[in-house]
C-alpha positions in Angstrom: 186.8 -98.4 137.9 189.7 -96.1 137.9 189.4 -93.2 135.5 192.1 -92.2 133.0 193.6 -88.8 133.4 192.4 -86.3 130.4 194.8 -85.1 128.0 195.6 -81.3 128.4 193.1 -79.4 126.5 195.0 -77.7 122.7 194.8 -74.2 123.5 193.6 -71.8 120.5 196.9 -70.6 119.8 198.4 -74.1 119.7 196.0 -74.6 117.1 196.8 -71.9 114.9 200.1 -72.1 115.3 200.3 -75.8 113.5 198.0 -74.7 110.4 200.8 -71.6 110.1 203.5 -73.8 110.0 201.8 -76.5 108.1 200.6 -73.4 105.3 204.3 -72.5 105.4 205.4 -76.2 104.5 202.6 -76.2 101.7 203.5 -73.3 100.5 207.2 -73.8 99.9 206.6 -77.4 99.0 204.4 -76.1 95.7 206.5 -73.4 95.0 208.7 -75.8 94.1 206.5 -77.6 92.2 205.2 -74.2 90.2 209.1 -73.2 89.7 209.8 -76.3 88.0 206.5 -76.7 85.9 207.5 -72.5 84.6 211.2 -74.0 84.2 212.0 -77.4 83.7 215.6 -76.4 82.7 216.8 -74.9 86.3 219.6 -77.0 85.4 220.3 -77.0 81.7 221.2 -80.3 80.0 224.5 -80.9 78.5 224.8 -83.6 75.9 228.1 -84.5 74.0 228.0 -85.9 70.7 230.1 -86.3 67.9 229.9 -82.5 67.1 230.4 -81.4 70.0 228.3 -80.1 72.9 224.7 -80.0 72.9 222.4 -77.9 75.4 219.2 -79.5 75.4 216.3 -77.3 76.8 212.7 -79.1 77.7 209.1 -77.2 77.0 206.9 -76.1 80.0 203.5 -76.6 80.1 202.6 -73.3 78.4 205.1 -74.5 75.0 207.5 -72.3 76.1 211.3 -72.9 76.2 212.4 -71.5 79.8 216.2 -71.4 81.1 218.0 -70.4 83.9 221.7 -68.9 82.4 223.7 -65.8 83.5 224.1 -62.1 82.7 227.3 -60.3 83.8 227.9 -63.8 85.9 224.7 -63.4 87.7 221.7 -65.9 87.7 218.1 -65.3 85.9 216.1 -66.9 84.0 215.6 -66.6 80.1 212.6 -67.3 77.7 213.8 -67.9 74.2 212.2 -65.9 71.9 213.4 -66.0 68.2 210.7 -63.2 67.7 212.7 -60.4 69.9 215.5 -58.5 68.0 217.5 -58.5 71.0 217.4 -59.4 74.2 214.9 -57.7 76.2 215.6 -57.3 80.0 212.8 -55.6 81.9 213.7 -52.1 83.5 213.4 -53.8 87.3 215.9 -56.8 86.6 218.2 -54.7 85.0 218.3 -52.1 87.8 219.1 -55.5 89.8 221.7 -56.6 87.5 222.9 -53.0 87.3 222.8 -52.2 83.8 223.4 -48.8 81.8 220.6 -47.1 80.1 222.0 -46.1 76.8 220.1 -44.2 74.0 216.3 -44.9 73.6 213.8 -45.7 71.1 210.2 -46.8 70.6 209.7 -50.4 70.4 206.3 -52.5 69.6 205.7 -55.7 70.9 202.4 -57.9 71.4 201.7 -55.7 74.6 201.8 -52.1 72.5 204.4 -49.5 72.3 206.6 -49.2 75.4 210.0 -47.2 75.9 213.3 -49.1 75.6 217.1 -48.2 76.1 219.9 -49.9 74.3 222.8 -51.6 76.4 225.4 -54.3 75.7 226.1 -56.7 77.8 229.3 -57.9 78.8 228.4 -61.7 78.9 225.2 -63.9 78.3 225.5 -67.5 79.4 223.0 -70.9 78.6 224.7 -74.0 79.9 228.5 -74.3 78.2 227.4 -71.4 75.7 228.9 -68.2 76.7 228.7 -65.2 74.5 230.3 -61.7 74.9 229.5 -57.9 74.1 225.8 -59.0 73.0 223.7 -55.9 72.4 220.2 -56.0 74.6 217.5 -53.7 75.3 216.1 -52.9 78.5 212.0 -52.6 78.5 209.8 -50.3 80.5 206.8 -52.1 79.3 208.0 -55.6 80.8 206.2 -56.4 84.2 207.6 -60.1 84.4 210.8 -62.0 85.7 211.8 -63.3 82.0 214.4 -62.2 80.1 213.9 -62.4 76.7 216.9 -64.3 74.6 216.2 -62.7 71.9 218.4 -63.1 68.1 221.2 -60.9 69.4 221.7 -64.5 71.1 220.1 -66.8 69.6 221.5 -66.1 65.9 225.0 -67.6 66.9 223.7 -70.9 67.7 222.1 -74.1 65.7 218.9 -74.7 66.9 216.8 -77.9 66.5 213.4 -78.3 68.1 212.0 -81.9 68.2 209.3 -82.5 70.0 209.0 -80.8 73.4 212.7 -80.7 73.0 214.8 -77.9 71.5 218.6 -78.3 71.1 220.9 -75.6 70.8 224.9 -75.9 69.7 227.4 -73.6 68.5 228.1 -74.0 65.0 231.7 -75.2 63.7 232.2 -72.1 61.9 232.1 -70.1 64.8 
């Protein structure tokens, strides 16, 4: 009986160089997955109806309403919060979106008293909304990649939440 030749033996660094690559594939695969479960409105919703256009915005997991828009024309990603005065950028993604530290004051939010500077901003887009000159803060105490729309914002628009859903329009009278 004639024996079959053996397969070359996997060396070790064959090995580990297929559970990298499969790691890497893992890893970007539920990055994805995480990105989208934070932010379920990567691309916003547009609705038209007989009053116009409507932005609809879904809720993530954690019942928060979570938006990529624009600054200044560039991309990040907002967390409405009808609770902030204005909206809050944190220092380090202002320093990327190269904003002006104007005057400061003491502000309190649920994480204590932090330092803020006041700054305008020249535009603030969600979906077809685009607003101009809207005052903002920028937030030593923030550590995470959120902005905060705030009611600097947020007080221009209708907004209806149904649901897991929240709509947002501009009103006629604006």
């Amino acid at each position: 009986m004639e024996q079959q030749p053996k397969p070359p033996a996997l060396n070790t660094f064959t090995i580990a160089l297929f559970w990298i690559a499969l790691l890497a594939v893992g890893s970007f695969f539920f990055d994805d997955i995480l990105d989208n479960m934070n932010n379920p409105n990567q691309t916003v919703a547009i609705q038209n109806t007989e009053q116009g256009q409507q932005l609809i915005l879904e809720r993530n997991r954690q019942g928060h309403y979570v938006a990529t828009g624009k600054i200044n024309g560039q991309t990040v990603d907002f967390l409405l919060d009808t609770g902030a005065t204005h909206v809050a950028i944190p220092e380090h993604l202002a320093t990327r979106l190269q904003l002006k530290k104007g005057p400061a004051h003491q502000t309190v939010t649920a994480n204590g008293t932090s330092t803020s500077y006041i700054t305008r901003l020249d535009t603030v887009s969600l979906g077809h909304i685009t607003l101009t000159n809207v005052p903002a803060s920028i937030s030593t105490g923030m550590q995470f990649d959120e902005i905060l729309l705030g009611m600097s914002f947020l007080k221009h628009l209708k907004i209806t939440q149904q649901g897991k859903y929240l709509t947002l329009s501009v009103p006629d009278h604006q």
